[in-house]
PALUM-164441 format. One line per 2 residues: number of its first residue (from 1); for each residue y, x negated, z negated of N, C-alpha, C, O. Coordinates in Angstrom, 1 decimal. Atoms other than C-alpha are relative to their C-alpha. Example, Ala and Ser with C-alpha at 12.3 -4.5 7.8 and 13.67 -1.06 7.14 Angstrom:
% residues 2
1 = -1.2 -0.9 0.0 -4.5 -12.3 -7.8 1.2 -0.9 0.0 1.2 -1.9 -0.7 ~ -1.1 0.9 0.0 -1.1 -13.7 -7.1 1.1 0.8 -0.8 2.2 0.3 -0.9 $
***
This chain:
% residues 72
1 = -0.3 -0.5 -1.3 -79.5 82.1 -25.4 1.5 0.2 0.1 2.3 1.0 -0.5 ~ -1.6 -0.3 -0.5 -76.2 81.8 -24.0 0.4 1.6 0.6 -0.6 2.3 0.9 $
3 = -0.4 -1.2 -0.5 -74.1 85.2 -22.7 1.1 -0.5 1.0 1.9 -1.3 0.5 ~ -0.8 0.2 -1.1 -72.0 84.9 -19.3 0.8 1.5 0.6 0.0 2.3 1.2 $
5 = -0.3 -1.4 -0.3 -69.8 88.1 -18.4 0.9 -0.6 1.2 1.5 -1.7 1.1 ~ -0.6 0.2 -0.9 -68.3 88.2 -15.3 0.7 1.6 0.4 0.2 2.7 0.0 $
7 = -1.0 -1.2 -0.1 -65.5 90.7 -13.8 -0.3 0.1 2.0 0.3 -0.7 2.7 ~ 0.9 -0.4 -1.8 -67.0 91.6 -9.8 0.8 1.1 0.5 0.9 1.9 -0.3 $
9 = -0.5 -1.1 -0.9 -65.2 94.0 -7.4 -1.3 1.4 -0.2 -2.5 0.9 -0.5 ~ 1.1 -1.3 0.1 -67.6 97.6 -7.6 -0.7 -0.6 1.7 -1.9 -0.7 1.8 $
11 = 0.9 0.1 -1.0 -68.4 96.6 -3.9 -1.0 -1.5 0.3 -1.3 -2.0 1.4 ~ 0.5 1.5 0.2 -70.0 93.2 -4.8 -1.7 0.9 -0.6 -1.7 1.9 -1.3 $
13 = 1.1 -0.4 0.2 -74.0 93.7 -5.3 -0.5 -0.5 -1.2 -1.5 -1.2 -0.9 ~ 0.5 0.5 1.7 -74.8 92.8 -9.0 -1.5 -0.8 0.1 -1.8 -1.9 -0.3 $
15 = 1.7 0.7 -0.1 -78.9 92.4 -8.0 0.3 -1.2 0.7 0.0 -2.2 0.1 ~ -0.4 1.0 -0.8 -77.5 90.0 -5.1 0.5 -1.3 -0.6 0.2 -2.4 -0.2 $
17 = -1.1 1.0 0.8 -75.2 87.8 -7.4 -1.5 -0.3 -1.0 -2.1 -1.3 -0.6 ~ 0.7 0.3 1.0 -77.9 87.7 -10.2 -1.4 -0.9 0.5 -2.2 -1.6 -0.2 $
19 = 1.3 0.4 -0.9 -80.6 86.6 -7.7 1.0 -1.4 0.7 0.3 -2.4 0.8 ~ -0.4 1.3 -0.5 -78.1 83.8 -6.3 0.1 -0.8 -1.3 -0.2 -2.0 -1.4 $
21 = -0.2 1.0 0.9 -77.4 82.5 -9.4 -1.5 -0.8 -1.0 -1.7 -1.8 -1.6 ~ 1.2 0.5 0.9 -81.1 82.9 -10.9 -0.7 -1.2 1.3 -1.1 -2.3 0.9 $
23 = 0.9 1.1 -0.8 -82.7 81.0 -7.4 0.9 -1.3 0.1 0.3 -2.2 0.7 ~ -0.2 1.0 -0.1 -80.3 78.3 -7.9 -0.2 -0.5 -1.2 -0.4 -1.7 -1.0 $
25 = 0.6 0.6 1.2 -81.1 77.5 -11.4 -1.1 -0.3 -0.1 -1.4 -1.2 -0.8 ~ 1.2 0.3 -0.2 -84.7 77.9 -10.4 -0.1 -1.4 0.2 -0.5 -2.3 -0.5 $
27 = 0.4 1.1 -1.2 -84.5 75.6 -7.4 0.4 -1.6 -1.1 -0.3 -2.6 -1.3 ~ -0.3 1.4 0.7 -82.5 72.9 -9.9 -1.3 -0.1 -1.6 -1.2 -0.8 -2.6 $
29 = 0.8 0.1 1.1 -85.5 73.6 -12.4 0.6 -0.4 -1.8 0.3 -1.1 -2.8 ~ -1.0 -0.8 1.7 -82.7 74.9 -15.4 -1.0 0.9 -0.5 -1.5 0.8 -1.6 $
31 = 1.1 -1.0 0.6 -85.1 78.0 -15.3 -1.4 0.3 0.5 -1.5 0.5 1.7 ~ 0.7 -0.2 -0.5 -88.4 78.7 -15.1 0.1 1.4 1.1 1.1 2.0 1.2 $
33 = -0.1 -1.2 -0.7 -89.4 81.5 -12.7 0.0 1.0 -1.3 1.0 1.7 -1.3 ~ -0.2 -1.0 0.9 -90.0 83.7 -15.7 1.2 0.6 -0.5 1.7 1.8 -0.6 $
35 = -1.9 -0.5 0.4 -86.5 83.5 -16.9 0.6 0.3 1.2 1.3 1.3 1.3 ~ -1.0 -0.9 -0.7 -85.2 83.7 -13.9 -0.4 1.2 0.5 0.4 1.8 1.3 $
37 = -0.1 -1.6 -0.5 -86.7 87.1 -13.2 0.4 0.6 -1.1 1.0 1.6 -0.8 ~ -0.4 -0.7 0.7 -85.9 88.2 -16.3 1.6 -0.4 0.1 2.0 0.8 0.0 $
39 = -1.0 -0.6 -0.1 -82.1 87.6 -15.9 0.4 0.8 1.2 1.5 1.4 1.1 ~ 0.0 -1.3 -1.0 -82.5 89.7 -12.5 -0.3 0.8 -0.7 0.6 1.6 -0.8 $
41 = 0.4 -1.3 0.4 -84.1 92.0 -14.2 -1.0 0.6 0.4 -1.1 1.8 0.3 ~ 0.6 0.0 -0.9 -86.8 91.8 -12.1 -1.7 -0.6 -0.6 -1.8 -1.5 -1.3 $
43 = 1.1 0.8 0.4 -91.0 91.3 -12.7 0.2 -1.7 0.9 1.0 -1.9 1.8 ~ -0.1 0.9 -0.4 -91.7 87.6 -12.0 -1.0 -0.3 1.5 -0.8 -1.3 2.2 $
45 = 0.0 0.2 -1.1 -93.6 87.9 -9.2 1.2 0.9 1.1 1.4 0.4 2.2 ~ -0.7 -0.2 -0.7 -91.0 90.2 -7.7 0.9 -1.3 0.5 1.2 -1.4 1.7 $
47 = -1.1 0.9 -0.5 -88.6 87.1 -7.9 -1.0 -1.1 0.9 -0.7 -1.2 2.1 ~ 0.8 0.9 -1.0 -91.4 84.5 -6.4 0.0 1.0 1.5 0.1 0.3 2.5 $
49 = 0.1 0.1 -0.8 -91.6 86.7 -3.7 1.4 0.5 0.7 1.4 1.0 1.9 ~ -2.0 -0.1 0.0 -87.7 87.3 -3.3 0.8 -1.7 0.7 1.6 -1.9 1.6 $
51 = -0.9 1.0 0.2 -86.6 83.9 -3.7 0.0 -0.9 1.2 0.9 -1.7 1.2 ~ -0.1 0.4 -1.5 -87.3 82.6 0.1 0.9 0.9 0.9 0.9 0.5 2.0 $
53 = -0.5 -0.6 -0.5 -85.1 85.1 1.1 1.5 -0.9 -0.3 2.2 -1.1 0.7 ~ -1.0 0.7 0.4 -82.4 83.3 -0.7 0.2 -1.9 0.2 1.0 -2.7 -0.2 $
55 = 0.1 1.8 -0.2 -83.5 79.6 0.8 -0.9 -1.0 -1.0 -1.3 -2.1 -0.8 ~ 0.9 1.0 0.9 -85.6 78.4 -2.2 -1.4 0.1 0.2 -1.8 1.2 0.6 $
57 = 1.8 0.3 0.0 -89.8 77.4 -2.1 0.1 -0.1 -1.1 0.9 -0.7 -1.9 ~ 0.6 0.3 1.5 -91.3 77.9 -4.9 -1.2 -0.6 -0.1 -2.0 -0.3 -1.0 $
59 = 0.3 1.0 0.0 -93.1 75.3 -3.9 0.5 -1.7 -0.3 -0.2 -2.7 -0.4 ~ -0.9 1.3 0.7 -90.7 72.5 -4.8 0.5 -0.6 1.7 0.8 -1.8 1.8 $
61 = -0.5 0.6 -1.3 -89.6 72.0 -0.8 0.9 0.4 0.3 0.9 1.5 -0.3 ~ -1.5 -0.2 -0.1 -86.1 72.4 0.5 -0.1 0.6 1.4 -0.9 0.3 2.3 $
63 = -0.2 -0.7 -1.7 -85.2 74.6 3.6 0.1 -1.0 0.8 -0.2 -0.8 2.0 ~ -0.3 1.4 -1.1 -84.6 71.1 5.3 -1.6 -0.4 -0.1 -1.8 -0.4 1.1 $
65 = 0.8 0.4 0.2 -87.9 70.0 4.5 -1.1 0.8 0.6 -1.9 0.2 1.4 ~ 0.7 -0.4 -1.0 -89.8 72.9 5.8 0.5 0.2 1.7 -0.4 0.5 2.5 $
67 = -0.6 -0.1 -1.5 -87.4 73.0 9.5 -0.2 -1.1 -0.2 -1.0 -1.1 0.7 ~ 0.6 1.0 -0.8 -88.2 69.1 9.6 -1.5 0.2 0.1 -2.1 -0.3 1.1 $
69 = 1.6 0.4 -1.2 -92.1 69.7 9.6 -0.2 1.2 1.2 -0.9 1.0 2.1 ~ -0.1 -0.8 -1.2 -91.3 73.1 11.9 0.0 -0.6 1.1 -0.6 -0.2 2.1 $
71 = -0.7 0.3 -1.4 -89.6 70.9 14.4 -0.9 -1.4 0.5 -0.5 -2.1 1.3 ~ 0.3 1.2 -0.4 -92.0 68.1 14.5 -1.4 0.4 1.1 -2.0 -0.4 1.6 $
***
């Protein structure tokens, strides 16, 4: 397991930041959902039901993908 430290302003949201970086590693299938709720810090269905908030399906479809069959 790698370690990553980062230096954040106090008004920067730590859960926020950890949640963008875990749903993009999701979405690129780096991590499972499990890991990524554990580096939020987070149970793993909390993150499945989080991670649309941030633009990812945890279904394997892309925000473009569901607004083209929306719009059809």
């Amino acid at each position: 397991m790698k370690t990553l430290t980062l230096q954040l302003p106090d008004t920067v949201d730590e859960k926020d930041i950890k949640m963008q970086v875990a749903t993009s590693l999701f979405e690129k299938g780096v991590l499972s959902s499990g890991q990524a709720a554990e580096l939020v810090g987070i149970t793993k269905r909390e993150f499945l039901e989080t991670a649309g908030n941030y633009g990812v399906s945890i279904f394997g479809e892309t925000t473009e993908d569901i607004e083209k069959i929306m719009n059809e």
